[in-house]
C-alpha positions in Angstrom: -32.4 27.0 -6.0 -31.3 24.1 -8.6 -30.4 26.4 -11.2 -28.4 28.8 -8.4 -26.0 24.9 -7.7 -28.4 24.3 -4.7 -28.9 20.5 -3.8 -32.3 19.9 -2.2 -32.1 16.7 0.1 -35.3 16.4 1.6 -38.9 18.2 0.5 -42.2 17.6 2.5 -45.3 19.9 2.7 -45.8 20.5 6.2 -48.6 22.4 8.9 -46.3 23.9 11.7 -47.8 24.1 15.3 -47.0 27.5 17.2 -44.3 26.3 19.0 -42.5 25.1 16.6 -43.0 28.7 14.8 -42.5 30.6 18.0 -38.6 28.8 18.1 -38.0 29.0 14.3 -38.8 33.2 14.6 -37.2 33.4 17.8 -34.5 36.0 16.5 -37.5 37.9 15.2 -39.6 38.7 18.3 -39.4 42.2 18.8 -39.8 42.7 15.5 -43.2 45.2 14.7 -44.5 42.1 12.6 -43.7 39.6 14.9 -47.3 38.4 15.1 -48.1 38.7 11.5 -45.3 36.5 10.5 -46.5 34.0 13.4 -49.9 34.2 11.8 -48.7 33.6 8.4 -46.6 30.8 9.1 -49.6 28.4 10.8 -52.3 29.1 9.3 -51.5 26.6 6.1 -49.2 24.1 5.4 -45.8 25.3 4.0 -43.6 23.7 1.3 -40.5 22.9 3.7 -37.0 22.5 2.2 -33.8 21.3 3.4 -30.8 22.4 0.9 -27.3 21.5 0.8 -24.5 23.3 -1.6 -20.8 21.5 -1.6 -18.9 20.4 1.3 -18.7 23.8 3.4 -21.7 25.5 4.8 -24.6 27.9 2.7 -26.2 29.7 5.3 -24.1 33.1 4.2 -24.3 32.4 0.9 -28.0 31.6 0.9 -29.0 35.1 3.3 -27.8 36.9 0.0 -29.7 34.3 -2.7 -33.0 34.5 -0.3 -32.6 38.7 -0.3 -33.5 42.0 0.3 -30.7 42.2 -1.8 -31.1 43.4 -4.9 -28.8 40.9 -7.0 -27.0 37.8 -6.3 -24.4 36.5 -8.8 -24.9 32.5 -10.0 -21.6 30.2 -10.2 -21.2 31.3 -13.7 -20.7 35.4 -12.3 -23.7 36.4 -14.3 -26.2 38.6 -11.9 -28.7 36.7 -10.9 -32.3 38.6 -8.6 -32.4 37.2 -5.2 -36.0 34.8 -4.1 -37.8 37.8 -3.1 -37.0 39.6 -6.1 -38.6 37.2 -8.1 -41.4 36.0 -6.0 -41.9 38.3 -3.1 -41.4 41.8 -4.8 -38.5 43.1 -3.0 -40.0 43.0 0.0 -38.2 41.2 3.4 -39.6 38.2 4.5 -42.1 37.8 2.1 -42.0 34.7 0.2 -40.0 32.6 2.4 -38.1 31.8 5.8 -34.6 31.3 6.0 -32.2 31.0 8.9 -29.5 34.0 9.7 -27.2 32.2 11.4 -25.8 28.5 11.5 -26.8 28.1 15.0 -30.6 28.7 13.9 -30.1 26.7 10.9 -29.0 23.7 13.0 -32.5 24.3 15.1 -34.6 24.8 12.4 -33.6 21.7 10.8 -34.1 19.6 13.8 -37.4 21.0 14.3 -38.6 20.4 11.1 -36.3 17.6 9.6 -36.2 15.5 12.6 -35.6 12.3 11.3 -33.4 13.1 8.4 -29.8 11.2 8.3 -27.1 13.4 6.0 -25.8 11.4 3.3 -22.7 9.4 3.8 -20.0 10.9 2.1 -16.8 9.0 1.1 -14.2 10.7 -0.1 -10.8 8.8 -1.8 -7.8 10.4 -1.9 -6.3 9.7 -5.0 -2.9 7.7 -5.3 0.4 9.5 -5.4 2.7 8.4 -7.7 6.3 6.9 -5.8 9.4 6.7 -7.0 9.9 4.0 -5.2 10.3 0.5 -6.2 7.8 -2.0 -5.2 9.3 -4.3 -2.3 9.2 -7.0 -4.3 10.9 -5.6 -7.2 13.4 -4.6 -4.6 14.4 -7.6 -3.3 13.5 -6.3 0.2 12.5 -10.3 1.3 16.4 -11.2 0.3 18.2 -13.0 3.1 21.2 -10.6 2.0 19.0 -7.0 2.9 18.3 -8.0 6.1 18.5 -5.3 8.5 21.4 -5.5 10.8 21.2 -7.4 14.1 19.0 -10.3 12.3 21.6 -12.0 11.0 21.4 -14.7 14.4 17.4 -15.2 13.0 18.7 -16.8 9.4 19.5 -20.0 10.7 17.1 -23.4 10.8 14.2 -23.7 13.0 14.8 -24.6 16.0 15.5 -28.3 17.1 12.7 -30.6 18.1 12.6 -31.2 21.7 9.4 -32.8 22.9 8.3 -36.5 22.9 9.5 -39.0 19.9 7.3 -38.1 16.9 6.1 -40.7 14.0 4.2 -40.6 10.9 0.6 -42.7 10.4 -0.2 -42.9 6.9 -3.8 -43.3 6.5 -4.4 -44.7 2.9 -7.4 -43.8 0.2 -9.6 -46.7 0.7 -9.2 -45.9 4.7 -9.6 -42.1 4.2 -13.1 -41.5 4.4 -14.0 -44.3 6.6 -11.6 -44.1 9.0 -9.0 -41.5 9.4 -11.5 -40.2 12.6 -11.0 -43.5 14.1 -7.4 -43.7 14.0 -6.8 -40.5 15.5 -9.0 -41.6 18.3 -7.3 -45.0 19.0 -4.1 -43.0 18.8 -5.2 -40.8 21.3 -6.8 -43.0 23.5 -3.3 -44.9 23.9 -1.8 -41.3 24.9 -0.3 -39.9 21.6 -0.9 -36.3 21.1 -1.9 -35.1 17.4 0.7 -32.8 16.4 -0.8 -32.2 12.8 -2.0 -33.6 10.0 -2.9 -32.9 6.3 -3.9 -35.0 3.1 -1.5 -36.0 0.5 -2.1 -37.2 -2.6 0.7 -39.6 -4.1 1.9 -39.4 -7.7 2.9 -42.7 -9.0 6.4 -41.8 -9.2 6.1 -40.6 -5.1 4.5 -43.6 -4.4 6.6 -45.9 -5.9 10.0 -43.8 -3.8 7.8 -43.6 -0.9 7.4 -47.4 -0.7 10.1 -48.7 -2.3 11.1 -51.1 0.2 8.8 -53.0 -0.6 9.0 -53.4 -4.5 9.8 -56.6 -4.2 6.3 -57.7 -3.2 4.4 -59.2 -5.7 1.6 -56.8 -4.5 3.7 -53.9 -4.9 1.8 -52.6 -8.1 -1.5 -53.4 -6.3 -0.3 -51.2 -3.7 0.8 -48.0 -5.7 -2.4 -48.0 -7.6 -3.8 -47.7 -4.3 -1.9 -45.3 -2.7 -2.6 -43.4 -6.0 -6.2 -43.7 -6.4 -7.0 -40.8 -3.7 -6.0 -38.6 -0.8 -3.8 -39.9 1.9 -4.6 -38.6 5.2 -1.2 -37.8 7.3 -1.0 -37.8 11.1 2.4 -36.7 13.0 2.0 -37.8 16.4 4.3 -38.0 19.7 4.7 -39.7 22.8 7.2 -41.6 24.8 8.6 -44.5 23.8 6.4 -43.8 21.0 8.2 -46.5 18.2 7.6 -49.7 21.2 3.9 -48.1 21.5 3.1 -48.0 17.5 4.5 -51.6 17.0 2.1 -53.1 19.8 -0.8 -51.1 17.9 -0.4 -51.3 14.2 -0.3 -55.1 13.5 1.6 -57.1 10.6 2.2 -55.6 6.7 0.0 -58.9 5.7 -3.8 -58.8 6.3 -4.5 -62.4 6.8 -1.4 -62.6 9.1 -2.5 -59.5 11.5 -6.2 -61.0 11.2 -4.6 -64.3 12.9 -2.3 -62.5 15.4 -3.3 -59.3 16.7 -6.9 -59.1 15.8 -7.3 -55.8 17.4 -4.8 -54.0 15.5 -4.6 -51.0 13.6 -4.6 -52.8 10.6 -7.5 -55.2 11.3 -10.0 -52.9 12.4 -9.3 -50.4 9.4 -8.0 -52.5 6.8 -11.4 -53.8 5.6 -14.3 -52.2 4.2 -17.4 -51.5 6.9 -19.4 -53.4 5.0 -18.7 -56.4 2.4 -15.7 -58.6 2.3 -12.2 -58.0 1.9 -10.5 -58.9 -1.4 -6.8 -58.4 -0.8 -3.9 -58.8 1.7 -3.1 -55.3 1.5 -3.3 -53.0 4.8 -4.3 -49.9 4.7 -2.4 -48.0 7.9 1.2 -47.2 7.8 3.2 -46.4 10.6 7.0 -45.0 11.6 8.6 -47.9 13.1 11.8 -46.5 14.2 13.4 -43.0 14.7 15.2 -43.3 11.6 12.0 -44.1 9.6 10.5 -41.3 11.1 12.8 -38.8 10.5 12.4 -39.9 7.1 8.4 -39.5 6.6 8.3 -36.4 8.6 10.7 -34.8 6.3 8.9 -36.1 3.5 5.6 -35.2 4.4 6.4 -32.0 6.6 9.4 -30.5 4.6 10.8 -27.7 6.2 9.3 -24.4 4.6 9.5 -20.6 4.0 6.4 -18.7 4.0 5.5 -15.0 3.8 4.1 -13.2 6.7 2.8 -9.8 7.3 1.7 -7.9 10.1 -0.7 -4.7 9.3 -0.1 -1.2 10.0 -2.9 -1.0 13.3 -0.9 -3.8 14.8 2.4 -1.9 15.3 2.2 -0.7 19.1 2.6 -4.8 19.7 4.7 -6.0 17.1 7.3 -7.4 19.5 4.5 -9.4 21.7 3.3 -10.4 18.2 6.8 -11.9 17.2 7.5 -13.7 20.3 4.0 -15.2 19.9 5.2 -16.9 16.5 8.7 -17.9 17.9 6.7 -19.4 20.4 4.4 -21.5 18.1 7.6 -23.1 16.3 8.3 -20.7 14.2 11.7 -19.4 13.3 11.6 -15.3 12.1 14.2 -15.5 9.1 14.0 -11.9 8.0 11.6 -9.2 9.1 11.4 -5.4 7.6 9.1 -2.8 8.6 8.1 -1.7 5.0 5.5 1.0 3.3 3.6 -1.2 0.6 2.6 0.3 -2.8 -0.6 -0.9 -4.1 1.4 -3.5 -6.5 2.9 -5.0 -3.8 -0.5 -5.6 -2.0 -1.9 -6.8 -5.1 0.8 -9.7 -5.3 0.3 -10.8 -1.6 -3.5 -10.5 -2.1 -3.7 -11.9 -5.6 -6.5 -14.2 -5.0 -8.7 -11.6 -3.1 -8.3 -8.9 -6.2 -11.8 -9.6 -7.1 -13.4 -9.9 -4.2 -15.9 -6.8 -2.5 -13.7 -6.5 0.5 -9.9 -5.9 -1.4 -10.5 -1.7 -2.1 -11.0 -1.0 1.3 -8.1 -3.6 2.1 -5.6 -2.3 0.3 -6.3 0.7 1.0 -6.3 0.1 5.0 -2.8 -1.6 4.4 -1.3 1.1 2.5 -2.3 3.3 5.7 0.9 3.2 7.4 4.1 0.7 7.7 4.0 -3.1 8.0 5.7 -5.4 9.1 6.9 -7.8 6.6 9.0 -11.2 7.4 9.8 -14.7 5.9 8.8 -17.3 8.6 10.4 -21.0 9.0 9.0 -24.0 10.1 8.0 -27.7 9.4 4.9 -27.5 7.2 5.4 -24.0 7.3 2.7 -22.6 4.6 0.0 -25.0 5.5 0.3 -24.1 9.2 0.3 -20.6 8.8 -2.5 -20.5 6.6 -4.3 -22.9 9.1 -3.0 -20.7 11.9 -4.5 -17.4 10.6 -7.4 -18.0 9.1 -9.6 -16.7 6.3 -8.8 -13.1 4.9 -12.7 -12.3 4.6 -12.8 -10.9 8.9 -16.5 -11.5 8.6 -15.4 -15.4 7.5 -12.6 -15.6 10.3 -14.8 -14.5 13.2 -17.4 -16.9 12.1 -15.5 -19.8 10.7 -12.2 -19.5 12.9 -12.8 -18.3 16.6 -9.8 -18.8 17.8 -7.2 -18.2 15.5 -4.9 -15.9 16.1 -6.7 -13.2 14.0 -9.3 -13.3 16.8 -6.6 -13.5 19.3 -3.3 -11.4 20.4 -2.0 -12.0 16.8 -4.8 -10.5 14.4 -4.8 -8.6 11.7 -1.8 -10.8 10.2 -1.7 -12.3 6.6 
């Protein structure tokens, strides 16, 4: 059988019961031997095989291997004697038992093999070569090759329309301690969190970021502060939000909001929980005014362009999925329904090249078209990263159960 290109995948040495026999020889009833052969194949354990020989069936090819015929060619065309032949003398059915047909095959193997699972075949078809150029070397994400009709999608995101929004600027030596706690107070006087991130000053931000106050003589005490650590950022809105921050956050000076509004921002989260403070500096900053906000939100949530993509098993609701985005502040600049090469999914998924999950990835979004598209929005790369979560599925279902991979928008990146 091996040297014949037969594959054995399972082998056990097995005593039959009669009704197992009785099924396998059911063809064979009214044969004059009938009960000889039933005999013969329960009275001792036989060596049971189950064979396999490449991807279409053998039970043809194997009637002609197993005999009465006289000769059966091997793969290399040499003649080759059949089983019973070489074991059996010539004779039919001596030797060994074969099925005739596939049907009886199928029963056979069922009977005897019960338990046994094929093997898991996976079979890649292997990349053809395009002529095409990736969509990256193309410039297909180019305002200018944008499909026509998109043209009224190119312009800024849309205008803000909700409540009066401000900046709080939790500082490093606040950041661990109490960044929590100021979102809570904030909340608790009816502000609603919009978002929030850490930033980390350079000096050279710091020192443009504050620099109306350079000419305090702690104004190099304060950049080495604002520098030694993260920041933690809160954009927050509510009405008559400027009136509401000034009655919360308390006086630049320390000792001064200590004296006169005690339960300020800046005196409960200005000193250390435990030990004394040392300085006058505070550490919560606040938009004041509608100017000064427009300033720090600008500064600290630029508006951004970010890739998107939607994958091919999404396109039935790729219009549900684009209003979805619009709706979530998100302005569409340029969208293209595009066939990626496998360099253009290794450029989006750079960072996943080596990871177990990015062959059967890339090969999943190579399937079919996707939908590719530049997005715009405040903070736009952080808050669409945020807003889709993790690549890894396994690490978005458990880490992110609500983002909009797990929701009507999934299978984005």
């Amino acid at each position: 059988l091996l040297n014949a290109g037969y594959e054995i995948l399972q082998e056990e040495v097995k005593q039959l019961d009669d009704d197992t026999v009785i099924e396998i020889l059911e063809s064979e009833s009214g044969d004059p031997d009938y009960g000889f052969r039933l005999n013969e194949l329960t009275k001792e354990p036989l060596r049971c095989l189950l064979v396999a020989k490449g991807p279409e069936g053998v039970v043809n090819e194997l009637i002609d291997f197993v005999g009465p015929e006289k000769e059966y060619s091997s793969p290399d065309g040499e003649p080759m004697p059949s089983i019973r032949d070489l074991f059996g003398g010539g004779k039919p059915k001596e030797c060994l038992t074969a099925p005739t047909t596939t049907n009886a095959a199928q029963t056979i193997m069922k009977l005897v093999f019960p338990d046994f699972t094929p093997p898991r075949v996976i079979t890649y078809l292997p990349e053809v070569e395009e002529t095409r150029p990736s969509v990256f070397a193309a410039g297909l994400l180019d305002d200018e090759n944008q499909e026509a009709g998109d043209n009224e999608e190119s312009s800024g995101v849309p205008e803000y329309e909700g409540p009066p929004r401000l900046i709080v600027v939790v500082k490093p030596p606040a950041y661990d301690a109490y960044r929590d706690d100021v979102m809570a107070d904030l909340e608790a006087a009816n502000f609603t969190i919009l978002s929030t991130k850490d930033y980390t000053f350079s000096e050279d931000e710091a020192r443009e970021y504050y620099s109306k106050m350079s000419s305090s003589n702690l104004f190099e005490n304060l950049i080495a502060m604002v520098t030694s650590g993260p920041s933690f950022i809160i954009m927050a809105c509510k009405s008559e939000a400027y009136k509401a921050m000034k009655d919360m956050l308390g006086l630049e000076s320390y000792a001064q909001a200590l004296k006169s509004t005690p339960d300020s921002l800046r005196v409960k989260y200005s000193a250390p929980p435990e030990g004394e403070k040392d300085d006058d500096l505070t550490w919560i900053d606040a938009s004041l005014s509608e100017a000064e906000a427009k300033k720090s939100i600008d500064y600290f949530f630029p508006v951004e362009d970010t890739f998107a993509m939607f994958k091919p098993e999404t396109q039935p609701v790729w219009e549900e999925m684009l209003e979805e985005i619009k709706n979530l502040g998100f302005k569409v600049v340029m969208k293209k329904e595009v066939e990626l090469l496998p360099e253009d999914i290794r450029v989006i998924y750079e960072n996943n090249i080596d990871k177990p999950y990015f062959e059967d990835l890339s090969r999943h979004i190579a399937s079919g078209p996707a939908m590719v598209m530049v997005l715009r929005a405040q903070d736009a790369v952080r808050r669409w990263h945020t807003l889709i979560g993790p690549t890894d599925p396994d690490v978005a279902v458990d880490s992110h159960p609500n983002d909009v991979k797990q929701e009507e928008i999934r299978y984005v990146c």
